[in-house]
C-alpha positions in Angstrom: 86.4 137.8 126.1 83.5 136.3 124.4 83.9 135.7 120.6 83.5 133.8 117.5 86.3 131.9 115.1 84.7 129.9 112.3 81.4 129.5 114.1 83.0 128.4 117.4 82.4 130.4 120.5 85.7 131.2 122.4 86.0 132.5 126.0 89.3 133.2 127.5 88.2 133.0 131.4 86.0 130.0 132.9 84.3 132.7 135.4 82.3 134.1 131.8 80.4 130.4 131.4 77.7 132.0 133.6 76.9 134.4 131.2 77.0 132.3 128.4 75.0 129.3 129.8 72.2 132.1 130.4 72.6 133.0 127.0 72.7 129.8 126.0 69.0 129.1 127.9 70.4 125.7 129.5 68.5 124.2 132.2 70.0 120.5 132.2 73.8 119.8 132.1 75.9 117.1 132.1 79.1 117.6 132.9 82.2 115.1 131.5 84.8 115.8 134.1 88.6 113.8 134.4 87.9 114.5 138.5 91.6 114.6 139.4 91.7 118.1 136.7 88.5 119.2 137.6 89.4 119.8 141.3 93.7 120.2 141.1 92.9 123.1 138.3 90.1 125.1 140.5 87.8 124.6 137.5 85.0 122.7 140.3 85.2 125.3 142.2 84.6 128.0 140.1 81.8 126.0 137.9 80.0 124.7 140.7 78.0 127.9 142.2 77.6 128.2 138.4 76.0 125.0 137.5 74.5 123.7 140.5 71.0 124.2 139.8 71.6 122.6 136.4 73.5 120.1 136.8 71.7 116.6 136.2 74.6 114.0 135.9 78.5 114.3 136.2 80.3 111.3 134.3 84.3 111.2 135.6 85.2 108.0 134.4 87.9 108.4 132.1 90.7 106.8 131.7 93.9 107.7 129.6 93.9 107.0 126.1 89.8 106.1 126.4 88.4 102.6 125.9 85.0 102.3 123.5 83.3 100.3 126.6 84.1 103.5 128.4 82.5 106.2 125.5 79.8 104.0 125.4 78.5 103.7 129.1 78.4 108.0 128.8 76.3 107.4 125.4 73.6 105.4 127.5 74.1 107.8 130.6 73.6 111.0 128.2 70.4 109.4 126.8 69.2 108.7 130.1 69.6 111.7 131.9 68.6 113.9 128.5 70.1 117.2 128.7 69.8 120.2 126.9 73.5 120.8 127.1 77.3 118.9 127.7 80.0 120.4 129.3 83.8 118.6 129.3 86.4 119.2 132.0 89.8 118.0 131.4 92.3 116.7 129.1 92.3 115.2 125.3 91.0 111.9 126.7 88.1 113.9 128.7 87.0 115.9 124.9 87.5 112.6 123.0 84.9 110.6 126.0 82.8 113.2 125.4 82.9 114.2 122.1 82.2 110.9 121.2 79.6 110.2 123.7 77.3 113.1 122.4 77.6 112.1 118.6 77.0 108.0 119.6 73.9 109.0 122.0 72.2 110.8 119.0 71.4 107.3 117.8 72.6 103.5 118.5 73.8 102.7 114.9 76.6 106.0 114.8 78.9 103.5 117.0 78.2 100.4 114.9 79.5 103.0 111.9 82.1 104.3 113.7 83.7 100.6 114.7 83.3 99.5 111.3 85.1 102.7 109.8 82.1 104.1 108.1 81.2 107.9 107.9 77.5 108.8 109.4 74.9 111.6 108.1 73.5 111.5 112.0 75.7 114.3 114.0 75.9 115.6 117.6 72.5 116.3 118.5 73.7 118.5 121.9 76.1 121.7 122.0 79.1 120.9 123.5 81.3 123.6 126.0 84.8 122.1 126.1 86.8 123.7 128.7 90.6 122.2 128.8 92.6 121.8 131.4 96.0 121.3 129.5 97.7 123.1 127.0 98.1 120.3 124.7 95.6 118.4 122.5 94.0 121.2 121.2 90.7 118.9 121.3 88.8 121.6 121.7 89.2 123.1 118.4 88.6 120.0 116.3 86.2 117.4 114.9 88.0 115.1 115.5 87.7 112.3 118.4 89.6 109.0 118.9 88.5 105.8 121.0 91.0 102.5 121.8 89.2 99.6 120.6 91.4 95.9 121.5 94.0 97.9 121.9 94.2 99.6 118.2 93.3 103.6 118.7 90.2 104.5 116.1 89.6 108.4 114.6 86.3 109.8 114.1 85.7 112.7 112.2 82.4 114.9 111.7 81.8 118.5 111.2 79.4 118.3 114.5 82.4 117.0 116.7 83.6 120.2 117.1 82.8 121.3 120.2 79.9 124.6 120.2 82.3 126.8 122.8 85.9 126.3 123.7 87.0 128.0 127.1 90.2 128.3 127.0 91.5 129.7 130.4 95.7 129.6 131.2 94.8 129.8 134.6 93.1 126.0 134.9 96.8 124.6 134.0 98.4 126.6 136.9 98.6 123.2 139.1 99.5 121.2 136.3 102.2 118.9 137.6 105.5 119.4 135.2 105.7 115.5 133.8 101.8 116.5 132.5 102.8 119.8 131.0 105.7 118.5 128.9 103.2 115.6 128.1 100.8 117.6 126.4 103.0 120.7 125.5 105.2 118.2 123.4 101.8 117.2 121.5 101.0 120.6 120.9 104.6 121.2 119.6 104.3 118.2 117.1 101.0 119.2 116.0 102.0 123.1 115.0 105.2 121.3 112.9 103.0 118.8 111.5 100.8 121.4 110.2 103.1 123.6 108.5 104.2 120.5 106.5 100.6 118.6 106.0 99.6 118.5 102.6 96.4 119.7 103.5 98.2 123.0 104.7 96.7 126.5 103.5 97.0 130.2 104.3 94.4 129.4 107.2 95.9 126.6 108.9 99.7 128.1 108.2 98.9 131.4 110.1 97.6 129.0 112.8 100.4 127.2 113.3 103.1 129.2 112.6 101.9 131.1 116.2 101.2 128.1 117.6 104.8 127.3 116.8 106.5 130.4 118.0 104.5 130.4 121.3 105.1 126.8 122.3 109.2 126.5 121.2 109.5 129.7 123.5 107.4 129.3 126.0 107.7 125.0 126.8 110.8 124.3 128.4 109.8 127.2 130.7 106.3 125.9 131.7 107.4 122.7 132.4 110.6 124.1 135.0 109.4 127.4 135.7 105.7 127.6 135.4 105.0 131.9 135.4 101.9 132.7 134.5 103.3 134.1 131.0 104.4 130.8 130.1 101.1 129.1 131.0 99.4 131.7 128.7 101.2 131.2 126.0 101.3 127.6 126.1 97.4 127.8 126.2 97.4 129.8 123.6 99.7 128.0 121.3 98.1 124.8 122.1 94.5 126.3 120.7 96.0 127.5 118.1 98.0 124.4 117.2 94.0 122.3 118.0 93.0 125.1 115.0 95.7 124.2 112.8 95.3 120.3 112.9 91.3 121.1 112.4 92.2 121.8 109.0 95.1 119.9 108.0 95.2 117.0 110.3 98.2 115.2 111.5 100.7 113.5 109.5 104.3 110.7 110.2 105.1 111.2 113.5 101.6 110.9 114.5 101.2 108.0 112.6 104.2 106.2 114.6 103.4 107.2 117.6 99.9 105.5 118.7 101.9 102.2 118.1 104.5 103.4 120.7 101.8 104.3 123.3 99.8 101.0 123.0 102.8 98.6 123.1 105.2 100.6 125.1 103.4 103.0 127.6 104.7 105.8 126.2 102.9 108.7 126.7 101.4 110.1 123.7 103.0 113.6 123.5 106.4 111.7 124.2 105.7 109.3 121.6 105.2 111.8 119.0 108.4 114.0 119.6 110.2 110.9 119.4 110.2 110.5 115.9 109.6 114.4 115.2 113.5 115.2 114.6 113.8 112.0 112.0 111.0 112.9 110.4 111.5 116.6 109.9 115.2 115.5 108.2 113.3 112.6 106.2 110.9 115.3 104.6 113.3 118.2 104.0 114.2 115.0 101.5 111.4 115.3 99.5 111.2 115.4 95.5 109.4 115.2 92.6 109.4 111.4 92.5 107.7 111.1 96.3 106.3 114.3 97.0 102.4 113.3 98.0 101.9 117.3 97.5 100.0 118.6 94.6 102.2 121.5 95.1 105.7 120.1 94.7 108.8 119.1 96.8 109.5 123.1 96.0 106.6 124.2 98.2 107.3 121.5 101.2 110.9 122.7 101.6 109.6 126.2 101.8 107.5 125.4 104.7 110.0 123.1 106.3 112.6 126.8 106.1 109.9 128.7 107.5 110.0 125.8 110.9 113.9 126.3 110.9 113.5 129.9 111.1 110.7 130.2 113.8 113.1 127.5 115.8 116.1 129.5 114.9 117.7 127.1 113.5 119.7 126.8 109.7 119.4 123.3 109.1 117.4 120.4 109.3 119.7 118.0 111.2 120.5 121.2 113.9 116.8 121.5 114.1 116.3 117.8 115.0 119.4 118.0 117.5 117.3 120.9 119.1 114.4 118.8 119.2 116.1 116.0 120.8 117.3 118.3 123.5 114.2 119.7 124.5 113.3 116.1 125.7 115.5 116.0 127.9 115.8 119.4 129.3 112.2 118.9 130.4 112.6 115.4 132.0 111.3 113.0 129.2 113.3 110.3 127.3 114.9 111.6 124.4 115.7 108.8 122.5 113.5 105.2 121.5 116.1 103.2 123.6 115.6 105.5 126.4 111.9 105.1 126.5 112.4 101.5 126.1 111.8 100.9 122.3 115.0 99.7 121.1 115.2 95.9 119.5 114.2 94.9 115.7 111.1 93.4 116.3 109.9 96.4 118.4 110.7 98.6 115.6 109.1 96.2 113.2 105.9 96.0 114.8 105.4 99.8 114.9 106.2 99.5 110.9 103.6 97.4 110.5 100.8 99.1 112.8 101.1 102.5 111.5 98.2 104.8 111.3 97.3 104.3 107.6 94.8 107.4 107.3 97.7 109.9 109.3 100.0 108.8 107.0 98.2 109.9 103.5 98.7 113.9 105.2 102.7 113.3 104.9 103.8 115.9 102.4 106.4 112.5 101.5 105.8 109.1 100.8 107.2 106.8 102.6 106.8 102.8 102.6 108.0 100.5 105.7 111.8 100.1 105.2 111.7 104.2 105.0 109.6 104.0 108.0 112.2 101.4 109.8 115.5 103.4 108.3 113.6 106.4 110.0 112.6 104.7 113.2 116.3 103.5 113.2 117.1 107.1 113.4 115.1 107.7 117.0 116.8 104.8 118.3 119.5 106.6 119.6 
């Protein structure tokens, strides 16, 4: 089905980009492709009868959790080749390479702004079909796009980011190996709670992510050990949905944790989230008038955090966060910090002090870095 949300274009079945590239009048593509997805989910060989006379340049090489040095070498390709239209294949580290590469190749200075933490007028200059082949980042639905720079992850964020048409197909996750499905489902999980809770939450986002929410805490543990196609389509589903959420609200604690986690410990960065999810949910059900970073009080926050506990099914925060804890290891990732190999003081001390400032400032509760220790304490095992 062909449709718009919020002035994004959204097709459910990869098969309809024919029509829509017609409509769309494109005559020059280059395709952004992670080339393990684009074959293993069937998505090369349905686009390429599609786009074969239009295809100018394919650029598929991405690594996870992107380099700058990588972005930038599809910049200078993009404004080389100079096509009328992108097109990204893939996961989260696919959309940011290419998200990223079509707002730097609109001109030289965005990426000088962008490494010196800067905002930019200057915006995507080409529309941008994001077709994923996860159910997990939701990087299709936002304006948001990230880039490792010396080993320290950076966020961008501009209205033209967004990518012009999502395709979101359940049928391109099909051959998703399990370890990759918990990876990104677990992502997609973090991101509908984080939502609910953000303080930049609204009747928008919260309708967002509550489905996101339902889908994914019914539908994971099955995708990963199962795999039926209702699962997959749900988990696609929820993990759009979840993308749609985030676009308004952003992410908040857990996130902000977790990108230390990854860098230093090779955790992946679903994993690395969920980690700290549990501790985090208990530490803001905590919140009151004195620390609530809310404009609508601790009252509101609680209220939000309930309406978590009853989608999850659960009556309390610490029997929520039990949950949590095993849903990581019914779907074969480490459930603890000291499982995944995060477990003495100096470890924890140097994700305190390398926590994602900007991530932090959405957490509905303050929190400084002996809270953020205490609560890191509270992964460990």
């Amino acid at each position: 089905m062909n449709k718009k949300i919020n002035g994004q274009i959204h097709l459910d079945k990869i098969d309809l980009v024919e029509s829509l590239l017609i409509e769309l009048g494109s005559q020059k593509i280059f395709l952004v492709a992670d080339a393990t997805a684009y074959a293993a989910s069937g998505a090369s060989d349905i686009l390429e009868p599609i786009i074969a006379g239009e295809l100018a340049f394919t650029f598929d090489d991405i690594e996870v959790n992107p380099k700058l040095a990588g972005v930038l070498a599809c910049a200078e390709k993009i404004r080389e080749t100079k096509p009328d239209l992108l097109m990204v294949v893939g996961g989260g580290s696919a959309m940011d390479v290419a998200k990223l590469a079509n707002w730097f190749a609109s001109e030289e200075k965005v990426a000088d702004r962008f490494l010196a933490g800067e905002s930019s007028e200057v915006g995507c200059q080409l529309p941008l079909v994001a077709i994923p082949t996860t159910a997990g980042s939701g990087a299709e639905a936002t304006h948001f796009a990230v880039a490792y720079v010396d080993g320290v992850k950076k966020s961008a964020s501009h209205v033209s980011l967004r990518p012009t048409v999502a395709v979101v197909d359940p049928q391109l996750t099909a051959q998703l190996p399990a370890t990759i499905t918990a990876h990104s489902g677990l992502d997609a999980l973090c991101q509908s709670i984080e939502s609910i809770w953000s303080v930049g939450a609204n009747e928008e986002s919260l309708n967002y992510a509550t489905e996101a929410l339902d889908l994914i805490w019914n539908h994971l543990e099955r995708a990963v050990n199962e795999s039926t196609p209702e699962s997959r389509a749900a988990m696609a589903r929820g993990s759009h949905l979840a993308g749609q959420a985030i676009n308004i609200t952003k992410t908040t604690l857990p996130h902000a944790l977790s990108y230390s986690i990854t860098t230093q410990h090779g955790v992946p960065h679903g994993v690395a989230v969920a980690l700290t999810l549990g501790p985090a949910l208990i530490y803001n059900e905590g919140v009151s008038d004195a620390d609530c970073m809310d404009s609508r009080g601790p009252d509101s926050v609680r209220e939000r955090i309930g309406s978590i506990l009853h989608i999850m099914g659960n009556t309390s925060v610490e029997e929520c966060a039990a949950q949590l804890k095993g849903l990581l290891g019914s779907i074969g990732c480490p459930a603890t910090l000291v499982e995944a190999g995060v477990a003495n003081e100096k470890q924890l001390q140097h994700i305190c002090k390398h926590v994602n400032v900007e991530r932090l400032g959405n957490n509905p509760r303050h929190v400084d870095q002996q809270q953020i220790f205490d609560l890191l304490h509270n992964g460990v095992v």
